[in-house]
DOZASE-601341 format. One record per residue: residue number from 1; chain; y negated, x negated, z negated of N, C-alpha, C, O in turn. Coordinates in steps of 0.02 Angstrom, whole numbers, plus 50000, padded with zeros to 5 digits. Each point is the difference from the previous one (the first is absolute). Last residue first. Layout:
! DOZASE-601341
(NUM,A,(Y,X,Z),(Y,X,Z),(Y,X,Z),(Y,X,Z));
...
//
This chain:
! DOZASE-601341
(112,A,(50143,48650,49106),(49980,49941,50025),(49899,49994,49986),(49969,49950,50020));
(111,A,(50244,50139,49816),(49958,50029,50057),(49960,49951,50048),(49975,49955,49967));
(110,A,(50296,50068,49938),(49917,49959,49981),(49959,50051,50042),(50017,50037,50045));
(109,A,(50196,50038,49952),(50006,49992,49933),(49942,49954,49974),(49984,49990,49942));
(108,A,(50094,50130,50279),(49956,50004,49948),(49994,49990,49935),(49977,50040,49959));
(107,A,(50047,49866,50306),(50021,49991,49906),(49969,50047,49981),(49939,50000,50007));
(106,A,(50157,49997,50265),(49961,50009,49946),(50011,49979,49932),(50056,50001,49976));
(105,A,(50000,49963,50311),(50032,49993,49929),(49929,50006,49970),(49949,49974,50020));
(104,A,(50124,50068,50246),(49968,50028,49947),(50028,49985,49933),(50048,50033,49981));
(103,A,(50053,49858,50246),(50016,50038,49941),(49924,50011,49956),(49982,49949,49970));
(102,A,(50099,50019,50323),(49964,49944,49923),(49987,50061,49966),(49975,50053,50021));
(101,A,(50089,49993,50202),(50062,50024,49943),(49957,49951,49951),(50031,50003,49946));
(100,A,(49821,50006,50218),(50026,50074,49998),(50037,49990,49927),(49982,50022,49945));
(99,A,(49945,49733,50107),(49987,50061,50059),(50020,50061,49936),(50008,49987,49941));
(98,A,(50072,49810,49951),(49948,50010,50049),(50023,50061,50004),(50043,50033,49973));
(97,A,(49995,49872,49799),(50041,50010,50064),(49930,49995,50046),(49944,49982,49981));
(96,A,(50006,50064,49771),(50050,49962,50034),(50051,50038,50054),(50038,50049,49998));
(95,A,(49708,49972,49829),(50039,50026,50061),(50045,49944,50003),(49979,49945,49983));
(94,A,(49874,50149,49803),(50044,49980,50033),(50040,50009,50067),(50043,50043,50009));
(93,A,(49768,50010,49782),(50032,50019,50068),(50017,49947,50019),(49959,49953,49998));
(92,A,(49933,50157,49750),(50014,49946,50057),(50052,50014,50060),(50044,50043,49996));
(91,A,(49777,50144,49875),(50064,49966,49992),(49998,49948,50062),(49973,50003,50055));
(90,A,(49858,50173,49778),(50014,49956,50066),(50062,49972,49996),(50024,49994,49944));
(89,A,(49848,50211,49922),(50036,49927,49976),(50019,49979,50094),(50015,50039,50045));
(88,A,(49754,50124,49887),(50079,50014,50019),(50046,49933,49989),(49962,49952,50004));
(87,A,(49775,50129,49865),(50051,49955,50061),(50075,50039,50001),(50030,50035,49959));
(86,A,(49754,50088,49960),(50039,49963,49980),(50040,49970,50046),(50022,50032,50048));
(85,A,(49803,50147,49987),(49976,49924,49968),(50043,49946,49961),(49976,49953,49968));
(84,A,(50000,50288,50207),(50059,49945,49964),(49938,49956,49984),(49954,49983,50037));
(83,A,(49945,50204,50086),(50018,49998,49935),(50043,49950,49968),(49991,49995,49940));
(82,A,(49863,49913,50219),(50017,50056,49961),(50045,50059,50040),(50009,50013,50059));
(81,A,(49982,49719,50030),(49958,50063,49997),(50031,50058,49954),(50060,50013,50003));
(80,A,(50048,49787,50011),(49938,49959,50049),(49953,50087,50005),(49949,50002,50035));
(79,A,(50281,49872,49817),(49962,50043,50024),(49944,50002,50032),(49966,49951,49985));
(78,A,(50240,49863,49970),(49933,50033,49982),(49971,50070,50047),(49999,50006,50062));
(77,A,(50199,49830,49958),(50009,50058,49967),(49951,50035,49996),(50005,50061,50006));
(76,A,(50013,49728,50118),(50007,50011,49940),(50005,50074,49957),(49989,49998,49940));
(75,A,(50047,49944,50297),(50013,49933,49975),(50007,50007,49914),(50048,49983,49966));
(74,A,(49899,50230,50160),(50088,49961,50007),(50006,49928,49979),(50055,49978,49985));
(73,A,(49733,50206,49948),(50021,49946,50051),(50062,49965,49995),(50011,49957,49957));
(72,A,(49911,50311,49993),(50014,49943,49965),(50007,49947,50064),(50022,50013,50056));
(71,A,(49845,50256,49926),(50044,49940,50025),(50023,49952,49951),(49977,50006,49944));
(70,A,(49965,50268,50039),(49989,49919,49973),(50044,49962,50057),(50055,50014,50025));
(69,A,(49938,50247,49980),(49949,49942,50074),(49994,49937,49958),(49962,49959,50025));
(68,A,(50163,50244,49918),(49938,50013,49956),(49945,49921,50045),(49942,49980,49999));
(67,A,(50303,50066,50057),(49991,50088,49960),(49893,50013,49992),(49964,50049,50002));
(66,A,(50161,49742,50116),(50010,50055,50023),(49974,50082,49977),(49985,50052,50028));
(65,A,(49989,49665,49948),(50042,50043,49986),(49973,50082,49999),(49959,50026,49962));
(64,A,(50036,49715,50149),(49945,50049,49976),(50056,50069,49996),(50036,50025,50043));
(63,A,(49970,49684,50008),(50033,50057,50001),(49954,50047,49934),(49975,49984,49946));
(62,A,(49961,49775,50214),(49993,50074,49934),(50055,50029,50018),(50022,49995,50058));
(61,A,(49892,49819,50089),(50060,49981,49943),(49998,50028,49940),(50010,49974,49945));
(60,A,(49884,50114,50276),(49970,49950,49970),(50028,49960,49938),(49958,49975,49963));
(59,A,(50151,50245,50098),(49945,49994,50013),(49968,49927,49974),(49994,49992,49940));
(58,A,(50226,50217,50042),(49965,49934,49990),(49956,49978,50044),(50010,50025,50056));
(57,A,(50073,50221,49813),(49991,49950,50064),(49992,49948,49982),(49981,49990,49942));
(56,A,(50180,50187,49924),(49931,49972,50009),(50004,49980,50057),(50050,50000,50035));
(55,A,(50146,50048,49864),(49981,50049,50045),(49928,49998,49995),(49975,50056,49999));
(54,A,(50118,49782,49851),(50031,50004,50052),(49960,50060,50081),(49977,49982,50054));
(53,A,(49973,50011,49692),(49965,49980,50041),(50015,49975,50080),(49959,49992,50046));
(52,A,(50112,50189,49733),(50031,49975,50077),(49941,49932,50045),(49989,50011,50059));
(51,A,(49955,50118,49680),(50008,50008,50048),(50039,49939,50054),(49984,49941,49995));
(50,A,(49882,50111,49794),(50072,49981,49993),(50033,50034,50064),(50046,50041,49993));
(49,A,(49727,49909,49953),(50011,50076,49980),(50070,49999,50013),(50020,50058,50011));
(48,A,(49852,49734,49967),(49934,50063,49985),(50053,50057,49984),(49997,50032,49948));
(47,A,(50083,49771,50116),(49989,49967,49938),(49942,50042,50002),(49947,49978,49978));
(46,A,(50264,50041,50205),(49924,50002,49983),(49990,50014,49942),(50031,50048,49976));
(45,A,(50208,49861,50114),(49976,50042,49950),(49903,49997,50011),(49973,49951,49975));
(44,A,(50210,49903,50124),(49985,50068,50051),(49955,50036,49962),(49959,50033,50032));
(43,A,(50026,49689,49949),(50058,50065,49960),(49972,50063,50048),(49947,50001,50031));
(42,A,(50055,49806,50100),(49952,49994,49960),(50049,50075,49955),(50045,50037,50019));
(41,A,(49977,49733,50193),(50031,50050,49949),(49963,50029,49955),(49966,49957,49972));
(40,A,(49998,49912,50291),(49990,50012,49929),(50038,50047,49954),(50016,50053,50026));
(39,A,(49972,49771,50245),(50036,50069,49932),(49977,50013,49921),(50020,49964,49955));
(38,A,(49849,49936,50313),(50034,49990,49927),(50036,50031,49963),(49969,50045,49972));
(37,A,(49903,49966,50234),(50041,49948,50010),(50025,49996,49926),(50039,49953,49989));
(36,A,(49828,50223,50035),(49974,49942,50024),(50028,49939,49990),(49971,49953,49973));
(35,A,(50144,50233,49934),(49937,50003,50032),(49974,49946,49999),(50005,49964,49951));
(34,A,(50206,50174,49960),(49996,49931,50031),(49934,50009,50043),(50003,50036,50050));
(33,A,(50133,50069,49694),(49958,50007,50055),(49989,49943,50048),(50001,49944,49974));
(32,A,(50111,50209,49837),(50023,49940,50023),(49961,49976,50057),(50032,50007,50052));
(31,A,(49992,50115,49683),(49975,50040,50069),(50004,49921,50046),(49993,49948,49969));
(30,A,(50142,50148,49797),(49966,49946,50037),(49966,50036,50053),(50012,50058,50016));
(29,A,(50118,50023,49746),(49954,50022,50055),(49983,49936,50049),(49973,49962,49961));
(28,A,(50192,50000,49836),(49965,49977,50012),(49969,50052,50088),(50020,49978,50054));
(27,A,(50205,49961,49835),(49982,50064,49993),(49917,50011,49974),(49986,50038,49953));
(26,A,(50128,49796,50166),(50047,49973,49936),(49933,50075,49950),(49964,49991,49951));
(25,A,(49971,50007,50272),(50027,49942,49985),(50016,49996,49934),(49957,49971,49967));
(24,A,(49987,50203,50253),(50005,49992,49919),(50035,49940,49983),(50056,49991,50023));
(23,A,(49766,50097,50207),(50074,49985,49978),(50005,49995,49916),(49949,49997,49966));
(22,A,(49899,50102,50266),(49995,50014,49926),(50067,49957,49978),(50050,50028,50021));
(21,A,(49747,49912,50188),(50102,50039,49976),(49987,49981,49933),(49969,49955,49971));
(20,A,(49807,50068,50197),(50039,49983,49944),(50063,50015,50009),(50020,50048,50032));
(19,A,(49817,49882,50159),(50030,50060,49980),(50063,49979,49937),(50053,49970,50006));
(18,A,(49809,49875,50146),(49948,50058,49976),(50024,50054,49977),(49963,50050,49997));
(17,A,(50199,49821,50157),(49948,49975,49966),(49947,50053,49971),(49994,50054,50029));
(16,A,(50274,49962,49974),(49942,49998,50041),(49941,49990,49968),(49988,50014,49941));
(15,A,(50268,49922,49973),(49914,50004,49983),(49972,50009,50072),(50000,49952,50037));
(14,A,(50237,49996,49983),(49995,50071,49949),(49921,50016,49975),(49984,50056,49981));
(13,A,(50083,49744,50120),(50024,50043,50048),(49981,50071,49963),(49970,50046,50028));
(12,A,(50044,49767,49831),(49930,49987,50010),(50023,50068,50060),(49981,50051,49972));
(11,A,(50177,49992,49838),(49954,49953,50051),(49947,50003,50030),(49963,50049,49995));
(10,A,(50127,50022,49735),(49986,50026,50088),(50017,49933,50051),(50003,49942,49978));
(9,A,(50018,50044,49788),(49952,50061,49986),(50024,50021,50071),(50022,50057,50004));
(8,A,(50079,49731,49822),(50004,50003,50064),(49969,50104,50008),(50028,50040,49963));
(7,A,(49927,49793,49833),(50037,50061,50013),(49990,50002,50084),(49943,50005,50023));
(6,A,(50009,49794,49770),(49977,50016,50082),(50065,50038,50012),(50056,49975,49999));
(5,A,(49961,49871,49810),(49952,50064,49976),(49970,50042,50052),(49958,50041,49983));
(4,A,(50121,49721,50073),(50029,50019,49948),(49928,50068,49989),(49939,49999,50011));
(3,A,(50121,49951,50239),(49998,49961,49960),(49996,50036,49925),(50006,50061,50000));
(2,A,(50160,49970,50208),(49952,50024,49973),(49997,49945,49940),(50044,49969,49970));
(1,A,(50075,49915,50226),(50009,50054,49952),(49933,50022,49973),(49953,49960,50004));
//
């Protein structure tokens, strides 16, 4: 079973790599990402101009948002080039199952 405070988001089948999905968790923006062997969760909201970071690229474990070119790093939120100088909130991840059908679970009720 899901563990306590972990929102089942996607599956792993549903993440191509290097390409965000936008999902909403307990009415919470998420952006859902699986790059370099890893899934990360990070809020969708850019912490410069309140924007979709979803429809960004990813790159080197950045996601770089789209309107104005800030990146943030998916482990920690942080911003890594102007204009954002404020972090994005990160979230914990959770996989259960294998292969394809293994379940995408998110918290956002901690930040990791």
């Amino acid at each position: 079973m899901s563990a306590p405070g972990f929102v089942a988001a996607c599956t792993l089948g549903e993440l191509e790599d290097d390409t965000p999905k936008r999902v909403e968790i307990d009415g919470v923006p998420v952006s859902v990402v699986r790059t370099e062997g890893e899934v990360f969760a990070i809020n969708d909201t850019c912490s410069h101009a309140n924007v979709s970071l979803s429809e960004g690229e990813v790159e080197d474990c950045q996601i770089e948002c789209w309107l104005h070119g800030s990146s943030f790093d998916l482990r920690t939120g942080k911003p890594s080039g102007l204009p954002a100088t404020r972090p994005v909130p990160v979230y914990p991840v959770k996989i259960e199952g294998e292969g394809a059908d293994a379940t995408v679970l998110i918290s956002v009720t901690q930040e990791s």
